[in-house]
C-alpha positions as CSV (number, residue, x, y, z in Angstrom):
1,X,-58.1,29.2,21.3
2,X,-59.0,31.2,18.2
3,X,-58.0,30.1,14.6
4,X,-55.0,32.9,14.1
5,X,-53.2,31.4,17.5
6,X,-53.3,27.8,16.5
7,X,-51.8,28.5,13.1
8,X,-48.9,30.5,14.1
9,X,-48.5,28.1,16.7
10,X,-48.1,25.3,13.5
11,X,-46.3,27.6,11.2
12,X,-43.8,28.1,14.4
13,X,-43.1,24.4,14.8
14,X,-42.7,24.0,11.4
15,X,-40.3,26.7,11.1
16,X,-38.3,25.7,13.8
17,X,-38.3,21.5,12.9
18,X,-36.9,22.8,8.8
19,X,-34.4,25.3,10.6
20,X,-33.4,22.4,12.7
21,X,-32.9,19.7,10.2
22,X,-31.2,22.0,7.8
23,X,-29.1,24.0,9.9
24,X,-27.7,20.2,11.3
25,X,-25.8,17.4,9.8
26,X,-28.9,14.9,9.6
27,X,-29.0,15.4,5.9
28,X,-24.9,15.3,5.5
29,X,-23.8,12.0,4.0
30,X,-20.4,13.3,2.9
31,X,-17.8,16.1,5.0
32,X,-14.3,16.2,5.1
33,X,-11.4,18.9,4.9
34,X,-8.8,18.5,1.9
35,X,-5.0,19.8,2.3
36,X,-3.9,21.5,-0.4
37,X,0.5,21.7,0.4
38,X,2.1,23.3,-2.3
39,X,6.3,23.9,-2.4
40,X,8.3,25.4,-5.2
41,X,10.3,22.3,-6.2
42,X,8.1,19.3,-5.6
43,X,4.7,18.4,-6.6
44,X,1.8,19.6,-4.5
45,X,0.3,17.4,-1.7
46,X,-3.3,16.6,-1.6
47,X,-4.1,15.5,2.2
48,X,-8.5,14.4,2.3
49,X,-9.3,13.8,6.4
50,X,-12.5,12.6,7.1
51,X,-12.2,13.0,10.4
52,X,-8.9,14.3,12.2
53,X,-8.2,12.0,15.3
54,X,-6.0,9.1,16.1
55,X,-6.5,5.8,14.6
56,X,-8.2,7.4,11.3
57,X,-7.2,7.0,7.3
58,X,-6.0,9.6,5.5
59,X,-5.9,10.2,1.5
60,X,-2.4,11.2,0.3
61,X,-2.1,12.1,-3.0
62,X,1.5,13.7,-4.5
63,X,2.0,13.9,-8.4
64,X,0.6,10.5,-9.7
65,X,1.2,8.6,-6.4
66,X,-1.8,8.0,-4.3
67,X,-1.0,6.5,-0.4
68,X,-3.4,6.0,2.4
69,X,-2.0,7.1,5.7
70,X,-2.8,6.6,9.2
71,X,-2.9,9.5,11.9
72,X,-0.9,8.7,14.7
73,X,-1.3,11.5,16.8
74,X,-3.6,15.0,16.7
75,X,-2.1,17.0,20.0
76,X,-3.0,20.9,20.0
77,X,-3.7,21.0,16.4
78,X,-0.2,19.1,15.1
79,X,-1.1,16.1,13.5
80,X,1.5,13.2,13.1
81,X,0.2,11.1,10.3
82,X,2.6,8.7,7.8
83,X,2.8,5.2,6.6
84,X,5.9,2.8,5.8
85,X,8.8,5.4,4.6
86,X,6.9,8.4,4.5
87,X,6.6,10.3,7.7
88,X,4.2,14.0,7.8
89,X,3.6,16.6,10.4
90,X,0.9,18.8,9.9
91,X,0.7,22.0,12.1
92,X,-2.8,23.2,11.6
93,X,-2.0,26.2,13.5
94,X,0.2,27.6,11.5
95,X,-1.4,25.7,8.0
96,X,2.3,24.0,6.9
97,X,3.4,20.3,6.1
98,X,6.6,19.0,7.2
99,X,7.3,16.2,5.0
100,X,10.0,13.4,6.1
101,X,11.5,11.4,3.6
102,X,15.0,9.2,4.7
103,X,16.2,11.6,6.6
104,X,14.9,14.3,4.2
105,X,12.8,17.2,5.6
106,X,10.7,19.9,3.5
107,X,8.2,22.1,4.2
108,X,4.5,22.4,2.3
109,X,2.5,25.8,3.2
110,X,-1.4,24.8,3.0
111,X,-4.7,25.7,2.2
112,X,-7.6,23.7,3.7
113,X,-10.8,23.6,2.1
114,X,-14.2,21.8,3.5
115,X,-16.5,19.9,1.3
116,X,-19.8,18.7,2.6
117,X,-22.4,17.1,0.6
């Protein structure tokens, strides 16, 4: 095998084991999507999901309270998610909040961004 053949045959393996590590989430150490709800009379709702499934934590932030909130349910992109006395429905489909408080319903219209690090 001449010397030309061998080294594209190295610089080919290279190039693929770099495209591979960096185009997967070996390297990722932090990822999860934030919830920005806003509505025109209450404060905005910060929701942070580090991963959306059943059984997992959630981040609630609203004015100056913080929460932590478990999701109950993820069916078909509508995630049921609340704690105590506070009880949320997020439809990721159509990117609203539906916030129930005693009886109280509103409705939050989102914006998701990612962050990964």
């Amino acid at each position: 095998m001449n010397a030309f053949v061998k080294l594209t045959l190295v610089f080919g393996f290279f190039g693929l084991l770099i495209f591979a590590v960096v185009s997967s989430n070996v390297l990722q150490r932090y990822s999860y999507d934030i919830y920005t709800c806003k509505n025109d009379t209450l404060p905005s709702i910060e929701l942070r999901f580090n991963e959306i499934r059943a059984g997992q934590m959630v981040e609630f932030k609203q004015g100056n309270s913080v929460k932590t909130l478990r999701i109950f349910e993820d069916l078909e992109g509508i995630v049921l998610l609340g704690a105590d006395d506070l009880s949320l429905r997020l439809d990721r489909n159509t990117d609203k909040l539906y916030q129930e408080i005693s009886d109280l319903l509103t409705i939050f219209r989102c914006e998701i961004n990612s962050f990964t690090m």
